[in-house]
N, C-alpha and C positions, 0 to 999 in steps of 0.2 A: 428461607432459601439461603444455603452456603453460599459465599462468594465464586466457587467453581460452577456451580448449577445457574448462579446468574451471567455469571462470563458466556456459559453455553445458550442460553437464552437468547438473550443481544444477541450474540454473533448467529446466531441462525434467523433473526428476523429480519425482514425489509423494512417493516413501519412499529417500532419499539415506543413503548410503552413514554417513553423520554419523549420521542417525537410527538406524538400523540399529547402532549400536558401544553408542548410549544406551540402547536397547531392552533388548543383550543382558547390559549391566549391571544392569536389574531399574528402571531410571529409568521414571516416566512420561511419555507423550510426551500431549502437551494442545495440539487444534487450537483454532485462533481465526478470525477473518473480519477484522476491525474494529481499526485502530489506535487505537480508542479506548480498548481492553483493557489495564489495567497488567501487562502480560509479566514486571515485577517481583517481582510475587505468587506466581507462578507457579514463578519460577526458586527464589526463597527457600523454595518447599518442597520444592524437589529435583526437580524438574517439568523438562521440555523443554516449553516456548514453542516451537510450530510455526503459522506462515502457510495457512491453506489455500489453493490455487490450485485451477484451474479448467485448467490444463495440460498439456496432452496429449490433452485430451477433442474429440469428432470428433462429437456428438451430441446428443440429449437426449429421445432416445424416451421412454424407462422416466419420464422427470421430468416430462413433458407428460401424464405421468396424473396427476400431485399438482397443476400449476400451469397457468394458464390462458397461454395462447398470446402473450397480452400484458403476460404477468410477465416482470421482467428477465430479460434472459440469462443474466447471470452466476452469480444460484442458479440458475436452470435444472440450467446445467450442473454446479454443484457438487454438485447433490442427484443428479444423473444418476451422478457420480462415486462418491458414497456408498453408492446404488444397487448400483450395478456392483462395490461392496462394497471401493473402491480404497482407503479411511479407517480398514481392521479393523487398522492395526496402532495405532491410534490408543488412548488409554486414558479420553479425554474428549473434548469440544468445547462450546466456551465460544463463545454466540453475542450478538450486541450489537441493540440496538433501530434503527438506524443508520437503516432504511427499512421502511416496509411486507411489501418484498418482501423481506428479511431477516428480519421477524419471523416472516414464512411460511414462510420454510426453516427454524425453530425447529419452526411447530409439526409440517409433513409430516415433519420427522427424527424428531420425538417419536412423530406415530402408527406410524411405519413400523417404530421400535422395538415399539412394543406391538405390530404385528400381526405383522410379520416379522423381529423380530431384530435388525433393523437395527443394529450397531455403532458408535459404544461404549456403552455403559450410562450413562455419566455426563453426561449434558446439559443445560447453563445457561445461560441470559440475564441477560447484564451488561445492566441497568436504567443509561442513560446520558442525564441529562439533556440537553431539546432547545435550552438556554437557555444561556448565559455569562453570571454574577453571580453575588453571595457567596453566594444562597439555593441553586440550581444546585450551585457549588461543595459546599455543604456537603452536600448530594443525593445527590451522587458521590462525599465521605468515607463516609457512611455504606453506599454500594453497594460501594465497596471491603473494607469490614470484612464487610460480611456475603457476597462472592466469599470473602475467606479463611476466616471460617469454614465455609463449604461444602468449599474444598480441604482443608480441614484435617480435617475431617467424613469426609467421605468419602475421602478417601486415606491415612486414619489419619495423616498429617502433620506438622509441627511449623513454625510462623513463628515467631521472635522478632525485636526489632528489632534483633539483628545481622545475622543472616542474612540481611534485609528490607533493609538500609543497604548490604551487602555488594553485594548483586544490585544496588539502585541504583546504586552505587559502576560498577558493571561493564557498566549500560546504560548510564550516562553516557558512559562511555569508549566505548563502540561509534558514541553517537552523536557523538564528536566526530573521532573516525576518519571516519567518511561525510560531514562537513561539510568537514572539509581532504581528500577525495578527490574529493568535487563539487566543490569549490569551485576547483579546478583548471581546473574547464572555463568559468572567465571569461576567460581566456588567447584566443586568434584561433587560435591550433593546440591542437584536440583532442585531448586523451592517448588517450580512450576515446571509443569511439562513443556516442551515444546509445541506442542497441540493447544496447550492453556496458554501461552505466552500469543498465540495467533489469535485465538481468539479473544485477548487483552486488545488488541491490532483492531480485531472488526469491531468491538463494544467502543472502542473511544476515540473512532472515528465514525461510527454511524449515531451520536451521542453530543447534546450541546456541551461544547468544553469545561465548563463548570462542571457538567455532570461528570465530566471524563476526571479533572482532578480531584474530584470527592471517592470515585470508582480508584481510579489510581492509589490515593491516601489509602484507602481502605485492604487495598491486596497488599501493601507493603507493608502496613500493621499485620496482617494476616500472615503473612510470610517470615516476617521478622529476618533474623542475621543466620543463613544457612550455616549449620556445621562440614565441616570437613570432612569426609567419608572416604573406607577404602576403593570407590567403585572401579573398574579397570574396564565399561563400556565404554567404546569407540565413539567418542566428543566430535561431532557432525556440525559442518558449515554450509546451511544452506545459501544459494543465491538463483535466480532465474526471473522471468517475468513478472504477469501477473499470478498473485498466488493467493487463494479463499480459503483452504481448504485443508482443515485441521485435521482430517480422516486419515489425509494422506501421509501428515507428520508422526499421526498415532501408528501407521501403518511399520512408519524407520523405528519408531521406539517400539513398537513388538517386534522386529525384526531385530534387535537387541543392541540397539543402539543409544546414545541423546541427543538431540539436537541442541547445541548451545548456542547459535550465533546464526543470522542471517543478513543479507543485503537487499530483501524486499522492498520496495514501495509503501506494502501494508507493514513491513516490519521496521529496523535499526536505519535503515535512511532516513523514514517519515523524520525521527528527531534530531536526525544528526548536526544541524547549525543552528546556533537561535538567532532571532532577528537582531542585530547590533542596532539598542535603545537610545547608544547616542549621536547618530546621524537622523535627517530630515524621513521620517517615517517613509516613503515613498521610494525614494534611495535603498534606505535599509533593506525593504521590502524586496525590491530589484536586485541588491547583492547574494543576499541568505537564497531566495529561490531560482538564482540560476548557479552558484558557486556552490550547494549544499552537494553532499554525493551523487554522484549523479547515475545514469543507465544510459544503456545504448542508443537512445536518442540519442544524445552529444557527441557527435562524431568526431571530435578531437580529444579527448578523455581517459581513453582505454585504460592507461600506465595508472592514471591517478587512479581509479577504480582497481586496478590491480593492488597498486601500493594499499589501498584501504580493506581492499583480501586478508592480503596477506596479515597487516594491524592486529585483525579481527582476529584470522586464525593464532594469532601468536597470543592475543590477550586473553584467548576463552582457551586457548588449550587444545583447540579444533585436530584433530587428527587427520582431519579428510574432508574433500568438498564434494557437495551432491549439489548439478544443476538441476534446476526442474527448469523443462522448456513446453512452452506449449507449441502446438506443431503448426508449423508456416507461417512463423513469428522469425522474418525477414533479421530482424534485427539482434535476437538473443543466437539466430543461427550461427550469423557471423560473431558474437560474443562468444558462444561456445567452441567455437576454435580456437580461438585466439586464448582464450582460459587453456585449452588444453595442450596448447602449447608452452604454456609459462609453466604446465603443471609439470610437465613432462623435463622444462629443463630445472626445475628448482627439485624436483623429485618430491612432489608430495602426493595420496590415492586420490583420484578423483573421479566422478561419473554422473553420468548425464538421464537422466531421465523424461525420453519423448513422451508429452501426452496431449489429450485433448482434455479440458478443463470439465470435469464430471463426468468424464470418460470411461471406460471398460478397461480392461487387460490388468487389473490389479493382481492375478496371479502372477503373470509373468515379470511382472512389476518387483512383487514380493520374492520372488526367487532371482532377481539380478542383485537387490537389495542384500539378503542372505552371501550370497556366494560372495560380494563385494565385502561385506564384514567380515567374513572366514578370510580374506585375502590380508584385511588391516590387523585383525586378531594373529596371523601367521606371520608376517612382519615384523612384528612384536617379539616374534621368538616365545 
């Protein structure tokens, strides 16, 4: 198997092959939603840190009986998923305040356990403040210590600050593996598609981090030092919510574009700060995951998230920004205004795409797509 054919693998499974060797060694496996979550914690007590997706799902009957028709998609389908009981090999999940409609897949998992069962037994909400400042910061020290003593509680566990420094040590290093393998694609010839660069995203976040920096090493050997090409397609900056869904990136690159840069969650944020090694682990922990880039949860933020826009588009060469919004997501709504008015006075193309997450209307999808390139391509002269 090439390394693209395993990229594509991983990222379409729920319970990978990775998981499945951790499992049988007696590890636990602990799903998450929210990069807001220190995966650190987790690892130092001997835990698999797993990504939940929404991946492979085709539905959401069973979860339209928990949530109202005009709740995001994305729990939709994840609670549909849980439902369908695809999360039992799971041994916790650890859920973050991130939106409304995330606090409400906390509590429908919660009764669903009381009435049916529902798996896993062990389910948390990371309390993440909605603010950036030192009162905030210290908010999020103190919700850190009290997530480990829960892991530690309940999984009869052990963290000390080796093993807590250790795991740092070891996310660091993953995130600076995925900064020199994106950051490859400021080059004019792409190593990796935009569609392969996502599903780099889903493999080495649903994947124990060792296996991620060994998966990592191996696409940068395989990719080597891009040449320089004459290409003159329109260099694409994605940003919006939650985003799985590498169909949909293949879709901009047949409509003859590339995507080089994004501001996802699953993408260029997950790595953007590393943990500072030489403050009291727990601090560090506290600083990096409420200060790292951040999303429209933060409601004091905006400018800095624009400044880190614009960063991106200037370093990758970006011609144009494409939001993806998932529909009656409260929060990227009001983001996408506010974007398209910066866009409007700075003058750069930008356009918004409404959708529901494994949604229909890709025609019409593909033809605003189209007309929007012919608009950047005539700009050009």
């Amino acid at each position: 198997m090439n390394i693209l054919d395993e990229l594509k693998s991983l990222a379409g499974e729920t319970y990978n092959i990775h998981l499945k060797r951790e499992k049988a060694t007696g590890k636990p496996l602990v799903g998450y939603f929210c990069p807001y979550l220190p995966e650190e914690i987790l690892h130092a007590a001997g835990m698999v840190p797993c990504r939940i997706n929404a991946t492979g799902n085709s539905g959401t009957a069973r979860a339209d009986v928990y949530f109202s028709p005009i709740n995001c998609s994305y729990v939709r389908h994840l609670f549909e998923k849980a439902l369908c009981r695809e999360y039992d090999f799971l041994d916790g999940v650890i859920f973050t305040n991130g939106c409304d409609h995330n606090k409400r897949l906390y509590d429908n998992w919660r009764d669903a356990r009381k009435e049916h069962g529902l798996s896993p037994e062990f389910l948390y909400l990371f309390e993440v403040p909605h603010m950036i400042n030192e009162r905030a910061e210290a908010k999020l020290a103190r919700e850190v210590i009290k997530l480990t003593e829960a892991i530690t509680s309940n999984f009869h566990a052990k963290i000390d600050e080796a093993s807590l420094s250790a795991s740092i040590a070891l996310y660091n290093r993953k995130r600076r593996l995925l900064k020199k393998v994106f950051g490859k694609r400021r080059c004019s010839s792409l190593p990796l598609t935009g569609a392969d660069m996502l599903r780099l995203m889903l493999a080495c976040t649903t994947i124990p981090p060792e296996d991620a920096c060994d998966l990592l090493e191996r696409v940068d050997a395989t990719i080597g030092e891009p040449a320089a090409s004459g290409n003159t397609k329109p260099r694409i900056l994605l940003t919006g919510g939650c985003f799985e869904e590498p169909d949909l990136i293949e879709m901009i690159e047949e409509c003859g574009a590339e995507v080089v840069a994004d501001t996802f969650c699953h993408g260029m944020r997950y790595f953007d700060m590393e943990v500072d090694d030489s403050i009291p682990p727990y601090q560090a922990l506290a600083t990096r995951y409420i200060r790292h880039a951040s999303c429209p949860r933060m409601i004091n933020d905006f400018y800095r998230r624009m400044e880190n826009l614009l960063r991106l588009k200037e370093d990758y060469a970006a011609d144009a920004v494409i939001v993806e919004k998932l529909m009656f997501c409260d929060l990227w709504g009001g983001e996408n205004f506010l974007l398209h008015q910066e866009a409007k006075r700075l003058g750069f193309p930008i356009l918004t795409l409404d959708r529901e997450l494994y949604g229909e209307g890709k025609g019409q999808r593909r033809t605003r797509l189209q007309a929007f390139f012919e608009q950047i391509s005539n700009s050009r002269g």
